[in-house]
C-alpha positions as CSV (number, residue, x, y, z in Angstrom):
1,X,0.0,0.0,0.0
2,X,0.9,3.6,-1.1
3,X,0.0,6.9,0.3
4,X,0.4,10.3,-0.6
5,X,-0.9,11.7,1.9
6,X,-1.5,10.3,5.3
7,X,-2.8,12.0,8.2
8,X,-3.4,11.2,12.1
9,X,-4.7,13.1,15.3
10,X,-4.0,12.9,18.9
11,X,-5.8,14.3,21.7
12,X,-3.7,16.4,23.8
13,X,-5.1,18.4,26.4
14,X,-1.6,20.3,27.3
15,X,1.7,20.7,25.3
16,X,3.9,17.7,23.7
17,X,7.1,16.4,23.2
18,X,7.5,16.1,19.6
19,X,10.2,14.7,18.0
20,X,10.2,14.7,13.9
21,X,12.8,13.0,11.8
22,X,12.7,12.5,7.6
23,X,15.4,12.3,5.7
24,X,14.6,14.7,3.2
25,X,11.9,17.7,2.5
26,X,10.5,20.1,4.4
27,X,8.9,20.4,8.1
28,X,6.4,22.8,9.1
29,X,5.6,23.2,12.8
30,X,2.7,25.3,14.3
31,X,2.2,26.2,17.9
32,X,-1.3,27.3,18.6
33,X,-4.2,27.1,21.2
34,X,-5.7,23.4,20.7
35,X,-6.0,20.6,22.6
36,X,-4.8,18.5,19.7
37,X,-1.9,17.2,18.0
38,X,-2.7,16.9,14.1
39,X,0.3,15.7,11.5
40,X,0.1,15.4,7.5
41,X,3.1,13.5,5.8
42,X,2.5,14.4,2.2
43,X,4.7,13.0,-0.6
44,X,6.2,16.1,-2.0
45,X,6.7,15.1,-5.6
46,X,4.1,12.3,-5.8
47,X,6.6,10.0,-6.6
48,X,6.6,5.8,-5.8
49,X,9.8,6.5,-3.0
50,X,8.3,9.2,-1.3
51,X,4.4,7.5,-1.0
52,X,6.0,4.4,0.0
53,X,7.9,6.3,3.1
54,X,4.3,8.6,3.7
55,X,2.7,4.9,4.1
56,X,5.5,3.3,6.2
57,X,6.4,5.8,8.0
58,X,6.2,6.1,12.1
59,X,3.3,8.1,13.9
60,X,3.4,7.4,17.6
61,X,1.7,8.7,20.7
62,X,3.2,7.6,24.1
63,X,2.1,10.0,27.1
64,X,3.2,13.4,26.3
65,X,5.6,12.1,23.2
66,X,4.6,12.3,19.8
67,X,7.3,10.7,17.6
68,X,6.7,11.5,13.7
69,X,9.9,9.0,12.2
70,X,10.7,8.1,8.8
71,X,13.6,5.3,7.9
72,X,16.7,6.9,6.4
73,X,17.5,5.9,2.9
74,X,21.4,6.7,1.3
75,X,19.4,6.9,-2.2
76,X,17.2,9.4,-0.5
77,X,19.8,11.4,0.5
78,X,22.2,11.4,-2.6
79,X,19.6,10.5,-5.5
80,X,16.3,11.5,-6.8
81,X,12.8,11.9,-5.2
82,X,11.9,10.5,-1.7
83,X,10.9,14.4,-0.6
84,X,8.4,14.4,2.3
85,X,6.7,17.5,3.6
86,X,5.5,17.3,7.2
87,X,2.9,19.8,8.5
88,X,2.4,19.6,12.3
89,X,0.1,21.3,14.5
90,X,1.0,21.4,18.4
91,X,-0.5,23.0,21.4
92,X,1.4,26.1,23.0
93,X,4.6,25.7,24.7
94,X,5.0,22.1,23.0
95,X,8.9,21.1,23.0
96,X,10.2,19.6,19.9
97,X,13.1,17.6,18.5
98,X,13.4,18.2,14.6
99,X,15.5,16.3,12.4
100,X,16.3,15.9,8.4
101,X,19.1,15.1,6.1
102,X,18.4,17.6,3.4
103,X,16.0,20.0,3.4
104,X,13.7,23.2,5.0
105,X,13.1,23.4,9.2
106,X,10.7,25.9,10.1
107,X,8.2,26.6,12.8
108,X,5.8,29.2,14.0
109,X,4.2,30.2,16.9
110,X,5.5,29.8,20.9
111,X,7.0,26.7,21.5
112,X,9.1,25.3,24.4
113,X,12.5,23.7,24.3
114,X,13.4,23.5,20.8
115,X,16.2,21.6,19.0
116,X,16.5,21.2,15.1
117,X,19.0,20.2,12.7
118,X,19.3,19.9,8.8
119,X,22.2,18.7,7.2
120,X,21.7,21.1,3.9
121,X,18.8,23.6,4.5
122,X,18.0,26.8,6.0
123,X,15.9,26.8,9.6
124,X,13.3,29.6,10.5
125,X,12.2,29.7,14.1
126,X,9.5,31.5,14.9
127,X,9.7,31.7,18.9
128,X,10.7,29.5,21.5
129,X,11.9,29.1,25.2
130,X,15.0,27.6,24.0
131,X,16.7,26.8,21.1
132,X,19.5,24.8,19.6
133,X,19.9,24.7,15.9
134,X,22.1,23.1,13.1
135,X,23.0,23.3,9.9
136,X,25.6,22.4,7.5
137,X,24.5,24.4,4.8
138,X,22.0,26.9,5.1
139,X,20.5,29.8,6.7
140,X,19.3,29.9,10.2
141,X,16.8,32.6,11.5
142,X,15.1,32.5,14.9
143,X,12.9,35.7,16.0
144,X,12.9,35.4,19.4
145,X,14.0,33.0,22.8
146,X,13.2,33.7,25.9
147,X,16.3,31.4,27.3
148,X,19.2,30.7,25.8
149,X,20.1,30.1,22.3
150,X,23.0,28.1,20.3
151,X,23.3,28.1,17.2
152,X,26.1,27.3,14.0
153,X,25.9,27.4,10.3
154,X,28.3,25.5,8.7
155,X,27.8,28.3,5.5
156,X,25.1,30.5,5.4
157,X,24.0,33.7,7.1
158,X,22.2,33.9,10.9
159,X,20.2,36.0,12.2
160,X,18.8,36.1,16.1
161,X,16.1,38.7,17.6
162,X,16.0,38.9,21.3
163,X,17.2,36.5,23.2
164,X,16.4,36.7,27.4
165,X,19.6,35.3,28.1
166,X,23.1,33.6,26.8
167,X,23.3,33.5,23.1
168,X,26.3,31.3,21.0
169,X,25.9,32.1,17.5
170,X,28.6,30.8,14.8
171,X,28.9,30.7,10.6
172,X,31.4,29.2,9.0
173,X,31.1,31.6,6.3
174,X,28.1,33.9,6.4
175,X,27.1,37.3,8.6
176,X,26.1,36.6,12.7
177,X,23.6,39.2,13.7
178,X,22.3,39.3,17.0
179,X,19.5,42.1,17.9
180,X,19.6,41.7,21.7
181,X,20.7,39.3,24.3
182,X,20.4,40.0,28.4
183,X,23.1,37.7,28.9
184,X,26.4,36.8,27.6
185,X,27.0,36.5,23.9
186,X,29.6,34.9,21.7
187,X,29.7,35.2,17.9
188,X,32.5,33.9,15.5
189,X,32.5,33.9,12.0
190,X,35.2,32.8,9.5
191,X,33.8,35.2,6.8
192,X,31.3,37.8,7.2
193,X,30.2,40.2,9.4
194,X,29.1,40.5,12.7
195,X,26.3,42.9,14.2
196,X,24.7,42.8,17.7
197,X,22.2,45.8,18.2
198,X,22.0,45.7,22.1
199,X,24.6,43.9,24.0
200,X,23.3,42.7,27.5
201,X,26.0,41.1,29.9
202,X,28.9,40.8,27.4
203,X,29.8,40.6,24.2
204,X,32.6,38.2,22.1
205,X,33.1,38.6,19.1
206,X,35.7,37.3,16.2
207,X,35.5,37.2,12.0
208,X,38.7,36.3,10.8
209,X,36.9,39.0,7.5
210,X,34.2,40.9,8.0
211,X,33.5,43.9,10.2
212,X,32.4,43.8,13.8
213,X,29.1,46.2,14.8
214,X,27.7,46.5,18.5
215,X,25.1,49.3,18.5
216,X,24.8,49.8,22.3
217,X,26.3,48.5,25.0
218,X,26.4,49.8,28.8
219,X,27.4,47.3,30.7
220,X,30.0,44.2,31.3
221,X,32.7,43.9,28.6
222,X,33.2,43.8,24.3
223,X,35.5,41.7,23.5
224,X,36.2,42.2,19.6
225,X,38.8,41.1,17.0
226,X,38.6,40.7,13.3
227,X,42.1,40.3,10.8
228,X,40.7,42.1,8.4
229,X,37.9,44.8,8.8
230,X,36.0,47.5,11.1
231,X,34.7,47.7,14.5
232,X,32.1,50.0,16.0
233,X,30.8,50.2,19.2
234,X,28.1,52.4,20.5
235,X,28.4,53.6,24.4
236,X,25.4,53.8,26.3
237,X,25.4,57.3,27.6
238,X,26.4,57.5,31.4
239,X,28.6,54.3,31.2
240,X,32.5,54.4,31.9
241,X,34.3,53.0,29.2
242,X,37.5,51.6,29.9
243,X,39.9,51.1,26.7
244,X,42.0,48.6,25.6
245,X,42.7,49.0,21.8
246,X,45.3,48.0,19.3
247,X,45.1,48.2,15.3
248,X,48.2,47.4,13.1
249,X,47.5,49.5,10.3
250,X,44.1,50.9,10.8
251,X,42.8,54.3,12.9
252,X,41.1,54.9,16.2
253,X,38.6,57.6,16.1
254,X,36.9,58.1,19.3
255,X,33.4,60.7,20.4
256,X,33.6,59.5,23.8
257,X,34.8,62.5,26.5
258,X,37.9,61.8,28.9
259,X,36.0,61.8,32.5
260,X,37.2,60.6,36.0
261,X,36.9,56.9,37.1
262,X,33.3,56.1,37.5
263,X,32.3,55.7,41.5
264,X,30.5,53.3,43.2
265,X,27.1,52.4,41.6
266,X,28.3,54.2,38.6
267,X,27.9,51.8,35.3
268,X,31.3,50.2,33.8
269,X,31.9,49.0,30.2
270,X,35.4,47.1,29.9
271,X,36.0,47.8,25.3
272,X,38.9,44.9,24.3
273,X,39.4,45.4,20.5
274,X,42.2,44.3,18.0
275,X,42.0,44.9,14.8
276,X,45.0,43.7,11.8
277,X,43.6,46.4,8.8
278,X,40.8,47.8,10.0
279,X,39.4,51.0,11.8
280,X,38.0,51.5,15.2
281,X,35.1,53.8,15.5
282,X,33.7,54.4,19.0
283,X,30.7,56.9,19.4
284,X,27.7,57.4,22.1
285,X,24.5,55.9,21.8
């Protein structure tokens, strides 16, 4: 028997632990107000491969698991056809545990803890608690986490929105951006550049070429380097910066005002930058 599209539904009253695995194609997950799990495997191309793996594949409820699994294949991953598109539907705050050889990750709405990986594909996270993402090709974008987040591109561009607390984002070759993180952050690239709109607790950052840009930071230390290319960092206003600077064959140019050490209570920024060929530009923000 042969399938090209199969679905199944599971009651559940409060959120899931789903855990999806195909080895190639495209999986969709929704986070939403329901009381019910629903999953459609659909056989992307219509072709024999991929309807036999819609027809054989795994769809499991055990407690608060849901496990969506469909048997790796090499000729899946190196050959023609065998593309499965799974479209899941979750209640709010579900945690999930995505998986696929080649292809498209994304999800939308709040979920919980999150991990995904693709081994050529780009991810799109929507929102989570947590997340951990892989990928060895292909973008990754997440808009926001409300924990921590790690993330690393083997090539391909990353982007993060705000992140509530630690944040480890890394491209082989591709731009890191980062829009906010309360915590610590650490972003390495090997080419691109890097750009973190509000540091939190600190920021690391190293492209070996590409420029490094922090919009705003007040607090805790920036740690930059990058062999070939700029750096910019934007002082919060009222926050002592102290400097520690070094450029081979590049130019400091500084807007921030020589002032006393800060006192007691008094907020304290700690700038570490090296540059090889590239300016430093630090200004108030």
């Amino acid at each position: 028997m042969t399938l090209e599209i199969r679905s199944q539904t599971f009651q559940t009253p409060a959120p899931v632990r789903l855990r999806v695995e195909i080895p190639k194609g495209r999986i969709s997950i929704t986070a939403a107000e329901t009381a019910e799990t629903t999953i459609e495997l659909a056989a992307a191309n219509g072709d024999s491969l991929a309807r036999e793996m819609v027809a054989e594949a795994e769809i499991s409820q055990s407690g608060d698991e849901i496990v969506v699994r469909i048997r790796r294949e090499r000729r899946t991953l190196f050959g023609f056809g065998g593309d499965v598109e799974a479209e899941i539907r979750v209640p709010l705050g579900s945690g999930a545990q995505l998986g696929t050889g080649a292809g498209r990750i994304e999800t939308h709405g709040r979920l919980g803890a999150l991990e995904a990986q693709s081994g050529a594909g780009a991810v799109w996270v929507d929102e989570a608690a947590e997340a951990r993402v892989r990928t060895g090709a292909g973008s990754i974008s997440i808009g926001a986490v409300a924990g921590s987040v790690d993330v690393k591109s083997g090539s391909g561009k990353v982007r993060v929105g705000k992140v509530g607390a630690d944040a480890r984002i890394a491209t082989g070759s591709g731009s890191a951006e980062l829009e906010a993180a309360n915590g610590e952050a650490k972003l390495t690239t090997g080419a691109g550049d890097i750009e973190v709109g509000a540091a939190g607790d600190g920021v690391e950052a190293f492209t070996a070429a590409g420029s490094v840009k922090v919009g705003r930071a007040d607090r805790g230390r920036v740690r930059a380097k990058t062999i070939a290319g700029r750096v910019f960092v934007g002082v919060a206003d009222g926050a002592a910066a102290l400097l520690d600077i070094s450029t081979m064959s590049g130019r400091v140019n500084s807007e921030l005002e020589a002032s006393a050490p800060p006192e007691e209570g008094d907020k304290r920024l700690e700038l570490i930058i090296r540059t090889m060929s590239g300016d430093v530009n630090l200004a108030r923000a």
